[in-house]
Every structure is written in C-alpha cells, then in structure tokens.
mmCIF file of the N, C-alpha and C atoms, coordinates in Angstrom:
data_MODEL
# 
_entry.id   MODEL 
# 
loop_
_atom_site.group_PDB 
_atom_site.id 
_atom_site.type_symbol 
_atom_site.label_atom_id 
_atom_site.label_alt_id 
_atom_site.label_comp_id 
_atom_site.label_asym_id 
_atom_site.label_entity_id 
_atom_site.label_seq_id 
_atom_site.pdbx_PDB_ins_code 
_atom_site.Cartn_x 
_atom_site.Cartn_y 
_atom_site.Cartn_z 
_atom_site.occupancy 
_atom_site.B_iso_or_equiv 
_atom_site.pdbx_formal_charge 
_atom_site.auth_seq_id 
_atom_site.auth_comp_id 
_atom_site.auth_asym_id 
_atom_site.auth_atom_id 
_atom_site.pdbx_PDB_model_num 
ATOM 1   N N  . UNK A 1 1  ? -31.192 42.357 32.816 1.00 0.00 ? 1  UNK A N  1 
ATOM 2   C CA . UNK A 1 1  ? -31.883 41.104 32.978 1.00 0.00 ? 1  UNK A CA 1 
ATOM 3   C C  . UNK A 1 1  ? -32.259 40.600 31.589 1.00 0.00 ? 1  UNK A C  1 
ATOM 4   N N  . UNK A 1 2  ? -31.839 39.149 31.203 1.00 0.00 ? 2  UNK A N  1 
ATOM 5   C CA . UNK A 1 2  ? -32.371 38.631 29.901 1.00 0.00 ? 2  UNK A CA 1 
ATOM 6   C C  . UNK A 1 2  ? -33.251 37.900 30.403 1.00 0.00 ? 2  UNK A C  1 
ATOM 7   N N  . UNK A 1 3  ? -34.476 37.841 29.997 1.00 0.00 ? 3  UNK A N  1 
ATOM 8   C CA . UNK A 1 3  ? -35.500 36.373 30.289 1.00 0.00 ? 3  UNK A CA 1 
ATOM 9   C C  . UNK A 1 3  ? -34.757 35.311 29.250 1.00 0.00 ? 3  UNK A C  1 
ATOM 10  N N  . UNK A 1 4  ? -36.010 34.492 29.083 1.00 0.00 ? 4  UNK A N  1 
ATOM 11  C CA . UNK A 1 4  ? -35.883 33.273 28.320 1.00 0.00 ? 4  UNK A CA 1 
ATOM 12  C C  . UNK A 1 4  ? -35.907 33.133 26.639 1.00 0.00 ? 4  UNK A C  1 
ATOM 13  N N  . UNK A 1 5  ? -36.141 34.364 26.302 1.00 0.00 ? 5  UNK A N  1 
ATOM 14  C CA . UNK A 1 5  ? -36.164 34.306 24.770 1.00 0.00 ? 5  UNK A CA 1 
ATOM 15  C C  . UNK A 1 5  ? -35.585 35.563 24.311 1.00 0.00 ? 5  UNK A C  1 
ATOM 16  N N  . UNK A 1 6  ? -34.416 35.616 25.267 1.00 0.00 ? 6  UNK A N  1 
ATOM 17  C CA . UNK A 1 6  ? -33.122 36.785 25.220 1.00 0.00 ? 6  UNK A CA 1 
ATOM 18  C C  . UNK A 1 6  ? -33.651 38.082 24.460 1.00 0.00 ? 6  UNK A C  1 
ATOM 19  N N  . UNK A 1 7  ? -34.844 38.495 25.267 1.00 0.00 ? 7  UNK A N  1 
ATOM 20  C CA . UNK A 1 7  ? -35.459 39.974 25.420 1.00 0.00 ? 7  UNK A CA 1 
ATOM 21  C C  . UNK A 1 7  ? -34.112 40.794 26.588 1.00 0.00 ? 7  UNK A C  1 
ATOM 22  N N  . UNK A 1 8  ? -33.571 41.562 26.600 1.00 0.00 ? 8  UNK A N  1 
ATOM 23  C CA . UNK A 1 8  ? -32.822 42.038 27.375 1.00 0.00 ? 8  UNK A CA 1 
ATOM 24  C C  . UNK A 1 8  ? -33.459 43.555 28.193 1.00 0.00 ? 8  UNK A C  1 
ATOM 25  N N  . UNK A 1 9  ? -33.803 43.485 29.485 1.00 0.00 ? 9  UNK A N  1 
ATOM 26  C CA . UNK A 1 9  ? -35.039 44.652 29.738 1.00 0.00 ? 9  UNK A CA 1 
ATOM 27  C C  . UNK A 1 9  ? -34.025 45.411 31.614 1.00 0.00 ? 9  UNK A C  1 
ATOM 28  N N  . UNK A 1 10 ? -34.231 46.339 31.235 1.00 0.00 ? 10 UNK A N  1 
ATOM 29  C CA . UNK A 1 10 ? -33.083 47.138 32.284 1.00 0.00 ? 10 UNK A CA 1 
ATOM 30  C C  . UNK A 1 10 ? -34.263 46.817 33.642 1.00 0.00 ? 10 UNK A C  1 
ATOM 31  N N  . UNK A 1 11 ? -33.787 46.552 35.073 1.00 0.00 ? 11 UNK A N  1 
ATOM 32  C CA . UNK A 1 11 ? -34.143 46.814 36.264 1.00 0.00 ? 11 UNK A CA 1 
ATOM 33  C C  . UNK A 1 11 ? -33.688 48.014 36.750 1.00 0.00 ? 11 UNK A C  1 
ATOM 34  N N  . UNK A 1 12 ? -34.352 48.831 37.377 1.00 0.00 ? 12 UNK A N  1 
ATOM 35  C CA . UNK A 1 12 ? -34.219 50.186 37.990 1.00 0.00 ? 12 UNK A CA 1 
ATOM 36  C C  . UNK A 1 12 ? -34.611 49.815 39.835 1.00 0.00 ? 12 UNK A C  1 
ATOM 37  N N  . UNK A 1 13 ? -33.906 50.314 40.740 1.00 0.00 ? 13 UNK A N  1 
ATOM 38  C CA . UNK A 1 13 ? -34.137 50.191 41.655 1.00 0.00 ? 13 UNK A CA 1 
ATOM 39  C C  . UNK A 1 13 ? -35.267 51.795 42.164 1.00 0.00 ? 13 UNK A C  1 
ATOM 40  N N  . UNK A 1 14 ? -36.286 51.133 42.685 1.00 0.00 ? 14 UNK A N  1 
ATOM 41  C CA . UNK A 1 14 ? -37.400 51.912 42.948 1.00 0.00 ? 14 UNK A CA 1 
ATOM 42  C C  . UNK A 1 14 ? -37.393 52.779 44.953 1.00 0.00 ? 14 UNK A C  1 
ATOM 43  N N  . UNK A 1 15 ? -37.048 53.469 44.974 1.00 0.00 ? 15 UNK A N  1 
ATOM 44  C CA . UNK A 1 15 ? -36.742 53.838 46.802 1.00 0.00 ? 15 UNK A CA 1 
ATOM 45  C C  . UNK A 1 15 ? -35.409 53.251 47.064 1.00 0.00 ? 15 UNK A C  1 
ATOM 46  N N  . UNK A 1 16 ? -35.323 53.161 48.155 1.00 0.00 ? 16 UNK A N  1 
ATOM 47  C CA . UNK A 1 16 ? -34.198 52.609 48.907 1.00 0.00 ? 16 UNK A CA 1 
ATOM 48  C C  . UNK A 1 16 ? -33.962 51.522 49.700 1.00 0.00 ? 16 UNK A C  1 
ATOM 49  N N  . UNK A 1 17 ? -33.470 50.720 50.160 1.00 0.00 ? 17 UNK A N  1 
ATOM 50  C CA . UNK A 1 17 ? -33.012 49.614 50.472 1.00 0.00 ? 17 UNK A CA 1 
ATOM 51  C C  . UNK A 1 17 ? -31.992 49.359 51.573 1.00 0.00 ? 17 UNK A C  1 
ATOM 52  N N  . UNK A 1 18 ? -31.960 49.489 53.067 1.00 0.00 ? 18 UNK A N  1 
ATOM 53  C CA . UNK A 1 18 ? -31.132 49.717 54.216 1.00 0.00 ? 18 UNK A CA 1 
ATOM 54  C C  . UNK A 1 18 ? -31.191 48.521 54.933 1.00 0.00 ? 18 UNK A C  1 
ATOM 55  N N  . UNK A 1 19 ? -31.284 47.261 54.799 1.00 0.00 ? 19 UNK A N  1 
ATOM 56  C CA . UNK A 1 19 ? -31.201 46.457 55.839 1.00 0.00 ? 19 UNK A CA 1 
ATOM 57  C C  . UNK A 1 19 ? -30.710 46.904 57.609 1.00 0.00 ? 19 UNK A C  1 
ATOM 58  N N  . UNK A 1 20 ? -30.254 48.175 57.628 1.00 0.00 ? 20 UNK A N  1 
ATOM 59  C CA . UNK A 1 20 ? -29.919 48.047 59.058 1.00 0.00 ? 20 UNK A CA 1 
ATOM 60  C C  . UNK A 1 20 ? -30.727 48.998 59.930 1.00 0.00 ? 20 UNK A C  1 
ATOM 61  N N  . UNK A 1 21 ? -31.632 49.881 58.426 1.00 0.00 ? 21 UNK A N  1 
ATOM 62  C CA . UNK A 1 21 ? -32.825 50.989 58.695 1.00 0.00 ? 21 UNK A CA 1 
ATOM 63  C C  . UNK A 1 21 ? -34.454 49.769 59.178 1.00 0.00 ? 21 UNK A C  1 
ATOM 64  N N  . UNK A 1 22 ? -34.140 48.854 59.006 1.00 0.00 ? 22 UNK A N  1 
ATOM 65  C CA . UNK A 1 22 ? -35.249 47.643 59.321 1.00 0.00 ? 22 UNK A CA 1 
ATOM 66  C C  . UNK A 1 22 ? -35.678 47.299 57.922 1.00 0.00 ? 22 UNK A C  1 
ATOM 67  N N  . UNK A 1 23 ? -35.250 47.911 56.412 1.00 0.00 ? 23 UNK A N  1 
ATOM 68  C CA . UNK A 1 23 ? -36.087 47.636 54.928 1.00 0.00 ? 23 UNK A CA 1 
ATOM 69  C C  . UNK A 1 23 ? -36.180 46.244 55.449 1.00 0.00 ? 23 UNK A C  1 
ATOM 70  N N  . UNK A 1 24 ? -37.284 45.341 55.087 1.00 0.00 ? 24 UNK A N  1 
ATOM 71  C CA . UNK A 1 24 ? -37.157 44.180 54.495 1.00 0.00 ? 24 UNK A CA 1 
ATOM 72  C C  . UNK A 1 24 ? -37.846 43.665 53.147 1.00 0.00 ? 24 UNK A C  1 
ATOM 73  N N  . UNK A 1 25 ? -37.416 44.676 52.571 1.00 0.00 ? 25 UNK A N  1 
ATOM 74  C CA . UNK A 1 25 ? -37.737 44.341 51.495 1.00 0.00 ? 25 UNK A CA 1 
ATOM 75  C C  . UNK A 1 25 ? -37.413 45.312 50.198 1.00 0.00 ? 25 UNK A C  1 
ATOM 76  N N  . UNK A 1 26 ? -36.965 44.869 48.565 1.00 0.00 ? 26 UNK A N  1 
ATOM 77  C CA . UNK A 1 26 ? -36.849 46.263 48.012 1.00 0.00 ? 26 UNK A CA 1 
ATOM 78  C C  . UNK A 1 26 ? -37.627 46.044 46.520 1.00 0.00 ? 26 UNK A C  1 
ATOM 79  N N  . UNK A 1 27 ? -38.004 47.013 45.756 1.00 0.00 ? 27 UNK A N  1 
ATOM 80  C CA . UNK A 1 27 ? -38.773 47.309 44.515 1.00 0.00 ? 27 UNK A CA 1 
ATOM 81  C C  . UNK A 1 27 ? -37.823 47.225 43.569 1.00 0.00 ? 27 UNK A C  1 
ATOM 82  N N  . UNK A 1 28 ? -38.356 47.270 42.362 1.00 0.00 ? 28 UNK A N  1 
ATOM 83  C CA . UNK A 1 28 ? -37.877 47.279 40.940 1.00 0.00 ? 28 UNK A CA 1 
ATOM 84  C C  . UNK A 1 28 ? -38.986 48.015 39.793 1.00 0.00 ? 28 UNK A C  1 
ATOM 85  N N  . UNK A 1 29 ? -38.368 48.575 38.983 1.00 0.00 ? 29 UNK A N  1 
ATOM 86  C CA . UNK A 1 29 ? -39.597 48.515 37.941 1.00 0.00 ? 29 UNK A CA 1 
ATOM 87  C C  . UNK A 1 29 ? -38.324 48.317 36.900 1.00 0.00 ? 29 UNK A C  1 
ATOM 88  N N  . UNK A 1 30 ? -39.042 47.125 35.897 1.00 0.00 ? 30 UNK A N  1 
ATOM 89  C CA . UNK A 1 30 ? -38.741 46.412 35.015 1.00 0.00 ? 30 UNK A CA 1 
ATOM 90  C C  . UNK A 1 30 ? -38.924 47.120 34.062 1.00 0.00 ? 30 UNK A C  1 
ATOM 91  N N  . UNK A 1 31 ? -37.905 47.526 33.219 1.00 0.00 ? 31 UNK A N  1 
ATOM 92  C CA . UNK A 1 31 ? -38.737 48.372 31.585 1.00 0.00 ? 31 UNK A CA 1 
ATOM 93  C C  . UNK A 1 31 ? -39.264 47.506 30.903 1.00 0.00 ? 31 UNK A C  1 
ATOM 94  N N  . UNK A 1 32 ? -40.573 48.284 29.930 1.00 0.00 ? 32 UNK A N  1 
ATOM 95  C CA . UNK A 1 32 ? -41.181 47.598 29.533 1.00 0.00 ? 32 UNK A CA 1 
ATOM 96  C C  . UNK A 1 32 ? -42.755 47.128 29.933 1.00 0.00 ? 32 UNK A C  1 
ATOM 97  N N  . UNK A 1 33 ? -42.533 46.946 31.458 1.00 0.00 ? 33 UNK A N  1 
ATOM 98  C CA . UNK A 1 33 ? -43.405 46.515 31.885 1.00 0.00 ? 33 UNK A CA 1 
ATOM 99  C C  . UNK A 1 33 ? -44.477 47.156 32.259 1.00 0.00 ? 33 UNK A C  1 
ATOM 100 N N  . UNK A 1 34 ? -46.083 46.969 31.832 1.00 0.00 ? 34 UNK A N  1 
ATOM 101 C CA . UNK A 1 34 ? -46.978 47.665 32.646 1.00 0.00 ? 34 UNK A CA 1 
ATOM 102 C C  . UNK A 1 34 ? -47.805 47.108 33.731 1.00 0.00 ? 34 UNK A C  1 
ATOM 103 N N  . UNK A 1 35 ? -47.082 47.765 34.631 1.00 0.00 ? 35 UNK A N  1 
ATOM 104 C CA . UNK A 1 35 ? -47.578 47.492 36.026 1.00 0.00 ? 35 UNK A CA 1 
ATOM 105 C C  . UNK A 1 35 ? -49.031 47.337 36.186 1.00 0.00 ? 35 UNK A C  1 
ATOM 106 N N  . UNK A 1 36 ? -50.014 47.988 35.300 1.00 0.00 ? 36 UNK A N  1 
ATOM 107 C CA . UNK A 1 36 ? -51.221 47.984 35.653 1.00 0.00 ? 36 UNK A CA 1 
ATOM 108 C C  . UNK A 1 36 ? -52.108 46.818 34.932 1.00 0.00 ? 36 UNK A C  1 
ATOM 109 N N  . UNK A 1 37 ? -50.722 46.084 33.664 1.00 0.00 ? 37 UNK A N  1 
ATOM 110 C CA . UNK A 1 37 ? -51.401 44.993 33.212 1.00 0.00 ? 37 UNK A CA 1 
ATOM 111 C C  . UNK A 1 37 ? -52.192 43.606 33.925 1.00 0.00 ? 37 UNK A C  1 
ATOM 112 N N  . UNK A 1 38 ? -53.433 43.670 33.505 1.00 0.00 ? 38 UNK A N  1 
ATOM 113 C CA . UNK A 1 38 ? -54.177 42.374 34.125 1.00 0.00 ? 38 UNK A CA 1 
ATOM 114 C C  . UNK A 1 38 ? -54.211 41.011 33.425 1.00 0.00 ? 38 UNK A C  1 
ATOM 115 N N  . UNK A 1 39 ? -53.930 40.863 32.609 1.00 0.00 ? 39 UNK A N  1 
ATOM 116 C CA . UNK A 1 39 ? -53.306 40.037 31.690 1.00 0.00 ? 39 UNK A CA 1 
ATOM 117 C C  . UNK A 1 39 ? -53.081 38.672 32.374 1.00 0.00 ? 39 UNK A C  1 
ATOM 118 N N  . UNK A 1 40 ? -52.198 38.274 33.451 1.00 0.00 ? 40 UNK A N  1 
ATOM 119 C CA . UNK A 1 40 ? -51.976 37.061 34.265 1.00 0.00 ? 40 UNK A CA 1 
ATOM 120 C C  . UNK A 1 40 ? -53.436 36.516 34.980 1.00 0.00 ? 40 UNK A C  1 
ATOM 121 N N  . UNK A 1 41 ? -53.902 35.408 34.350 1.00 0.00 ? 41 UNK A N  1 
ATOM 122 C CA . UNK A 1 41 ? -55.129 34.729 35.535 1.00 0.00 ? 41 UNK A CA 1 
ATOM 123 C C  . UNK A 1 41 ? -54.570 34.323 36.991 1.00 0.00 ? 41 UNK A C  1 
ATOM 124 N N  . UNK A 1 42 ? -55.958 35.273 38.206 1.00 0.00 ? 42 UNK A N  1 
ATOM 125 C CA . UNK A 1 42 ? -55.529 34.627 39.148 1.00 0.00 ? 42 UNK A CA 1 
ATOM 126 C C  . UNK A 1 42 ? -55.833 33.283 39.704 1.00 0.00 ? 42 UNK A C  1 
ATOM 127 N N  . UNK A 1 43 ? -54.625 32.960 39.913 1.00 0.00 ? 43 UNK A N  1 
ATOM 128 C CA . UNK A 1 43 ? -54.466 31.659 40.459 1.00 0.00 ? 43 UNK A CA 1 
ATOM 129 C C  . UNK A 1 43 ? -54.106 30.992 41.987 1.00 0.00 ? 43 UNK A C  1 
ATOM 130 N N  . UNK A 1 44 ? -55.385 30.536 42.642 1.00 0.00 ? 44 UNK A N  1 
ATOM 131 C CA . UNK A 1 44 ? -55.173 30.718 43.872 1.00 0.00 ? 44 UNK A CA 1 
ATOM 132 C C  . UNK A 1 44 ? -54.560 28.994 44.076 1.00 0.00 ? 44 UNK A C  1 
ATOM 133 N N  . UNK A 1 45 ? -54.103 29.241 45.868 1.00 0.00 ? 45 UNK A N  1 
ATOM 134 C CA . UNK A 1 45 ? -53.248 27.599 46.176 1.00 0.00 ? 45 UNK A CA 1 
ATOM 135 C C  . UNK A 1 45 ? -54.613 26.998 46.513 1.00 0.00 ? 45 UNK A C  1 
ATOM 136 N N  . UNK A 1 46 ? -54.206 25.461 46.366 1.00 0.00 ? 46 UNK A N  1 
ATOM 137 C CA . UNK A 1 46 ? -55.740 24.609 47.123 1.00 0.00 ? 46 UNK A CA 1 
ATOM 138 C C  . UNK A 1 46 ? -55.032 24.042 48.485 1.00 0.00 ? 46 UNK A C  1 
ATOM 139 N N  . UNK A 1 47 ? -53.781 24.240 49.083 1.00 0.00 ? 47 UNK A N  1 
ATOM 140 C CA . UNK A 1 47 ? -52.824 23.768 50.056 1.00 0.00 ? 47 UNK A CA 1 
ATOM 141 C C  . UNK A 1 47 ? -51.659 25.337 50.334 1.00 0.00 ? 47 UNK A C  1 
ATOM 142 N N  . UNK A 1 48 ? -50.895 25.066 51.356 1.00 0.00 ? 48 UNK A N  1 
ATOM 143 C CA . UNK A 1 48 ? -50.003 26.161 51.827 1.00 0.00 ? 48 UNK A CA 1 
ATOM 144 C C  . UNK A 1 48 ? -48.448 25.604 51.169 1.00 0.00 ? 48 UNK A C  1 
ATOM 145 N N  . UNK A 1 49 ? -48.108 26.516 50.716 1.00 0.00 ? 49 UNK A N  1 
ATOM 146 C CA . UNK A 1 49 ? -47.248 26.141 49.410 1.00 0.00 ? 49 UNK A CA 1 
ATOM 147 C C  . UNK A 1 49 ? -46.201 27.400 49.503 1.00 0.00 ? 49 UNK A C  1 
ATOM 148 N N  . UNK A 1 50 ? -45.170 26.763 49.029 1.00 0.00 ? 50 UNK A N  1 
ATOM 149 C CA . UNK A 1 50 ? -43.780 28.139 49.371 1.00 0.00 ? 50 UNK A CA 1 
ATOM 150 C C  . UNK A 1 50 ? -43.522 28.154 47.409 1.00 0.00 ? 50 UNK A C  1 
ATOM 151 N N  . UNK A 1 51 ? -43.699 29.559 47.296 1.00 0.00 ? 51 UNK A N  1 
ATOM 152 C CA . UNK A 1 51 ? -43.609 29.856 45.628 1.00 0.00 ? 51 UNK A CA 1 
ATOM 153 C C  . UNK A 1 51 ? -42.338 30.530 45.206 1.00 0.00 ? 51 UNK A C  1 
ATOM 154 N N  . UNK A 1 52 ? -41.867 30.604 44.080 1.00 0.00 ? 52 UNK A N  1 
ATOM 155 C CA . UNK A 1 52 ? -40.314 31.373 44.069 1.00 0.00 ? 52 UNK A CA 1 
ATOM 156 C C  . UNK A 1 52 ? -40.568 31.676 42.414 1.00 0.00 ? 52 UNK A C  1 
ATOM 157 N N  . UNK A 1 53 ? -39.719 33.162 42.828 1.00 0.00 ? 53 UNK A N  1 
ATOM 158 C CA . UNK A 1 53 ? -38.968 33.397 41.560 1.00 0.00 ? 53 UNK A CA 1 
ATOM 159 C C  . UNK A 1 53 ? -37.540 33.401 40.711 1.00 0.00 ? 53 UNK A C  1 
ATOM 160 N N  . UNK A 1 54 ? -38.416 32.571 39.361 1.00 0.00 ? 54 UNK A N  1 
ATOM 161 C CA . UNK A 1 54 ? -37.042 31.904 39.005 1.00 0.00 ? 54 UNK A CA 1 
ATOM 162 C C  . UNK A 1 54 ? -35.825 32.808 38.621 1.00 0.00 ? 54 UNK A C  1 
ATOM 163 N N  . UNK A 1 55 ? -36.324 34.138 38.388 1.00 0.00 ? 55 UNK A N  1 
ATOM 164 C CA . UNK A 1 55 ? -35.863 35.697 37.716 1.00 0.00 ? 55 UNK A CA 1 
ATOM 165 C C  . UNK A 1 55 ? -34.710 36.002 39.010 1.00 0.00 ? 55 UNK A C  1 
ATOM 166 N N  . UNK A 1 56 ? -35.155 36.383 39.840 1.00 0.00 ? 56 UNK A N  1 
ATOM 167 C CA . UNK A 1 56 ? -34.750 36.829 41.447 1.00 0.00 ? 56 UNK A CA 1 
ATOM 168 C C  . UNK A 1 56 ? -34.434 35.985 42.347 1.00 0.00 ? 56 UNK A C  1 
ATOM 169 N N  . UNK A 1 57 ? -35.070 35.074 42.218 1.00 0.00 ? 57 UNK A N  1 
ATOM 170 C CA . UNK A 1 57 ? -35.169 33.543 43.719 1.00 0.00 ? 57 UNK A CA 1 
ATOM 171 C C  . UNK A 1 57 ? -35.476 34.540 44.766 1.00 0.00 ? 57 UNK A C  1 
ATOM 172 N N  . UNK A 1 58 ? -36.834 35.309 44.772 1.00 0.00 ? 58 UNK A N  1 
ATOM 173 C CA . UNK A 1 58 ? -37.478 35.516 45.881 1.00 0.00 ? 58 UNK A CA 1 
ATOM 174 C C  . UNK A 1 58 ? -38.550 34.386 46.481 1.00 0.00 ? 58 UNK A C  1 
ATOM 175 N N  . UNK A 1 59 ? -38.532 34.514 47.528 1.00 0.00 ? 59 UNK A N  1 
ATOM 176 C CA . UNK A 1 59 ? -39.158 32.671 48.029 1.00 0.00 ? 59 UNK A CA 1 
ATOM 177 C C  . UNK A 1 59 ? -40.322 33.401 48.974 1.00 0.00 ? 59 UNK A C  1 
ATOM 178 N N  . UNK A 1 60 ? -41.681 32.712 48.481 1.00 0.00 ? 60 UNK A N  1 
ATOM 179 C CA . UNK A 1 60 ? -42.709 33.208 49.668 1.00 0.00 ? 60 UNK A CA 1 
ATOM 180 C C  . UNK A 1 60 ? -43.570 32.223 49.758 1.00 0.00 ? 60 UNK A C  1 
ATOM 181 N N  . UNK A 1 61 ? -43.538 31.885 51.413 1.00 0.00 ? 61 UNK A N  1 
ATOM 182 C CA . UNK A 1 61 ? -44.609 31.179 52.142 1.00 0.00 ? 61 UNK A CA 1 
ATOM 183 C C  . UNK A 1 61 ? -46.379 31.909 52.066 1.00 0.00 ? 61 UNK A C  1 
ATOM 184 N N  . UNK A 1 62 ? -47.034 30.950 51.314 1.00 0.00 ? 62 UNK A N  1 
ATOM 185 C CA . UNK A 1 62 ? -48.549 31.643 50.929 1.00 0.00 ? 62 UNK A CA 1 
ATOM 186 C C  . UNK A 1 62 ? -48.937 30.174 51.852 1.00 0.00 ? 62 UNK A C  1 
ATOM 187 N N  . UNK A 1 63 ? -50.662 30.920 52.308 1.00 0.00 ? 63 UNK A N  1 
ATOM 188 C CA . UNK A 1 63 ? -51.384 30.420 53.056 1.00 0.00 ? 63 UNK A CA 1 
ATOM 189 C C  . UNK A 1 63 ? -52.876 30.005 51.585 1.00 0.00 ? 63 UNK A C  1 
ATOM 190 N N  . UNK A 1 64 ? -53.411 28.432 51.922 1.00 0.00 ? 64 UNK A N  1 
ATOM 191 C CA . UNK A 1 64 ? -54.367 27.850 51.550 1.00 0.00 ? 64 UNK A CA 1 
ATOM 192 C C  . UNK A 1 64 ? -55.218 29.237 50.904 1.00 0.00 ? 64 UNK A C  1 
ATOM 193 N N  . UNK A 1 65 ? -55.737 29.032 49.493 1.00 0.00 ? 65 UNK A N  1 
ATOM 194 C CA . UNK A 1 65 ? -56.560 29.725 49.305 1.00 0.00 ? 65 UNK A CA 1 
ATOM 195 C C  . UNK A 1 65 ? -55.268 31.441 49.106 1.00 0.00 ? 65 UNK A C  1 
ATOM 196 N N  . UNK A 1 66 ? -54.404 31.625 49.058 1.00 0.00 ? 66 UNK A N  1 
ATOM 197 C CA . UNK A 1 66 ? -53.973 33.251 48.369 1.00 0.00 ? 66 UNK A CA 1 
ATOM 198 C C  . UNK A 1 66 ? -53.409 33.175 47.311 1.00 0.00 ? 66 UNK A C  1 
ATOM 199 N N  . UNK A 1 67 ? -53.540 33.985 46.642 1.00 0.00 ? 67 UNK A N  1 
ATOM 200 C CA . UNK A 1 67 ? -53.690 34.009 45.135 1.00 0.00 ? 67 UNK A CA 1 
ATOM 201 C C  . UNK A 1 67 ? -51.629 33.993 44.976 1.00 0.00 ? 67 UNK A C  1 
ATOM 202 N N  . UNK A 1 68 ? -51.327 33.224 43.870 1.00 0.00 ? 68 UNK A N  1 
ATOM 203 C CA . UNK A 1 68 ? -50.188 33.277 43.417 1.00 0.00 ? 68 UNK A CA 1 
ATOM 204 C C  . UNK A 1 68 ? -49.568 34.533 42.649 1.00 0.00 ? 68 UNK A C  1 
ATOM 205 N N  . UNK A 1 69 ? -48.182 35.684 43.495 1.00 0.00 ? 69 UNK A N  1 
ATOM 206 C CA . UNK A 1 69 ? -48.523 36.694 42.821 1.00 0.00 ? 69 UNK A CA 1 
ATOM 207 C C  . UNK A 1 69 ? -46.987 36.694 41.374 1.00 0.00 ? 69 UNK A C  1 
ATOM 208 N N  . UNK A 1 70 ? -47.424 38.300 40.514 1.00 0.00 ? 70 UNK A N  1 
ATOM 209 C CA . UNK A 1 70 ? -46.512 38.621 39.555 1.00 0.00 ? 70 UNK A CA 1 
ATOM 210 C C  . UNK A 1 70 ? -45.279 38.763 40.417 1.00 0.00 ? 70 UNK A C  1 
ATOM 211 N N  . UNK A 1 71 ? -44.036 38.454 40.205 1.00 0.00 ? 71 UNK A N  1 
ATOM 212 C CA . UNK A 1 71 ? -42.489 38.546 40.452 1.00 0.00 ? 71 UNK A CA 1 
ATOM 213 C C  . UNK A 1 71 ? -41.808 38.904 38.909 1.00 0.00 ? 71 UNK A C  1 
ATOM 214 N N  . UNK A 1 72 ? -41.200 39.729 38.374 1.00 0.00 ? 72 UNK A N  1 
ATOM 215 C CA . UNK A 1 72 ? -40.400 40.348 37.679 1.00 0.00 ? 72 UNK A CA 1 
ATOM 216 C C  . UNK A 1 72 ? -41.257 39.648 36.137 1.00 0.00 ? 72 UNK A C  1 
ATOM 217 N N  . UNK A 1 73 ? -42.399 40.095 36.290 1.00 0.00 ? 73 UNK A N  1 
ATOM 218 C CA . UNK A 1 73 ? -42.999 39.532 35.195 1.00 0.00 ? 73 UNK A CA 1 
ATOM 219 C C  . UNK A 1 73 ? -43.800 38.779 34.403 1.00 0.00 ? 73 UNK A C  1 
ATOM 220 N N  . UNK A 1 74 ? -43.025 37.769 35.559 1.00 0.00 ? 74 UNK A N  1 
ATOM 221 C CA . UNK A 1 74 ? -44.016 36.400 35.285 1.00 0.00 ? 74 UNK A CA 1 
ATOM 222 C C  . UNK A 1 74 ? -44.693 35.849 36.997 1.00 0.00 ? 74 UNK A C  1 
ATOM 223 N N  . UNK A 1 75 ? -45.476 34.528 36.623 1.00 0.00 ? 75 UNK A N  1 
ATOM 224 C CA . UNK A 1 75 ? -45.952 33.676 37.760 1.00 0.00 ? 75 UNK A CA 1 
ATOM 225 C C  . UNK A 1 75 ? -45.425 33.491 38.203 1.00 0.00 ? 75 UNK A C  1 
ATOM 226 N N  . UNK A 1 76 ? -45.258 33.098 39.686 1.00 0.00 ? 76 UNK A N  1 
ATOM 227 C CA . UNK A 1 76 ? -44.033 32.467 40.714 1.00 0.00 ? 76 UNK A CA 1 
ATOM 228 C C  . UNK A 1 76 ? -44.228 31.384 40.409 1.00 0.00 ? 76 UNK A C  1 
ATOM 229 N N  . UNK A 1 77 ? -43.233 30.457 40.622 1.00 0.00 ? 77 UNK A N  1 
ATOM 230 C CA . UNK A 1 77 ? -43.638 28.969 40.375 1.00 0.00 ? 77 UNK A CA 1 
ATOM 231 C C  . UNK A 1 77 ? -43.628 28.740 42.075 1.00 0.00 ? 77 UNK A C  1 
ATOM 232 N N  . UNK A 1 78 ? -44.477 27.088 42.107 1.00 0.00 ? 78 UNK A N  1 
ATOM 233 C CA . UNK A 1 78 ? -44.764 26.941 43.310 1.00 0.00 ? 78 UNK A CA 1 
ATOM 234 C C  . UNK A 1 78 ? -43.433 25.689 43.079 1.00 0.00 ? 78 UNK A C  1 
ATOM 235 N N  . UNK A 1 79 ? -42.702 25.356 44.507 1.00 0.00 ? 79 UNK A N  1 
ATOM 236 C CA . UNK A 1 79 ? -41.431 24.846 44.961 1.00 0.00 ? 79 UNK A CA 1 
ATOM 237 C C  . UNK A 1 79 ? -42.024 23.569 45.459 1.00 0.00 ? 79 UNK A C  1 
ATOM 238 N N  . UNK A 1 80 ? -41.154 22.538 44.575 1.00 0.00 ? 80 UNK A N  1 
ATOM 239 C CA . UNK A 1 80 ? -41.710 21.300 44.661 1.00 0.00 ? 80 UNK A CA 1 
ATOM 240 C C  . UNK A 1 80 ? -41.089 20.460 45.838 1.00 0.00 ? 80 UNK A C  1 
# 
C-alpha cells in the first residue's frame, strides 16, 4: 500500500476471512502503525451519514451522533 506522499507500508492479513464460514468482515495491521495511537480527534456526525475509505473503499452507514472511525490510518471521509 502507498498512501499519498509515497510512504510504501506492507498490509498483513490479521485471522481469517471465509465468506461462506458467515466472516463478514476481515482485519489488517498496517506496518508502522500504532494501533494504540490517540492522536486522531474524535469526530462525531450532527446527521446519519455513509463514510468511506479512500485506502480500501470500505463504506459504513453511521447513525446521528457516532463518532467517525480510523480505516487504514486515516479518517473516513464522509460520502457526499
């Protein structure tokens, strides 16, 4: 994965991933990254808003008032 200022940072797949075992859903840990960093302000919606990542294009429907979360790094952007 290169971001935007052609840092080049390996994805590792974290567990397993079976769509037909019911997964819906799968992990990563990003090198580099510390997971336990607090660093990002939270930022909650004032409306119900579908957010995505531009890294992945994972797409999530958030409800009024839940906080916007980290996706591969950065903020999700909210989908205009």
């Amino acid at each position: 994965m290169i971001d935007c200022v052609k840092d080049s940072r390996k994805m590792v797949p974290v567990g397993e991933y079976v769509p037909d075992k019911g997964h819906k859903s799968v992990s990563f840990y990003i090198e580099g990254l510390n997971p336990g960093d607090s660093s990002f302000a939270e930022v909650r919606l004032e409306r119900d808003e579908s957010v995505y990542c531009k890294t992945c294009n994972k797409l999530l429907n958030l409800k009024t008032g839940e906080i916007i979360p980290i996706c591969c790094g950065k903020m999700m952007e909210v989908v205009d």
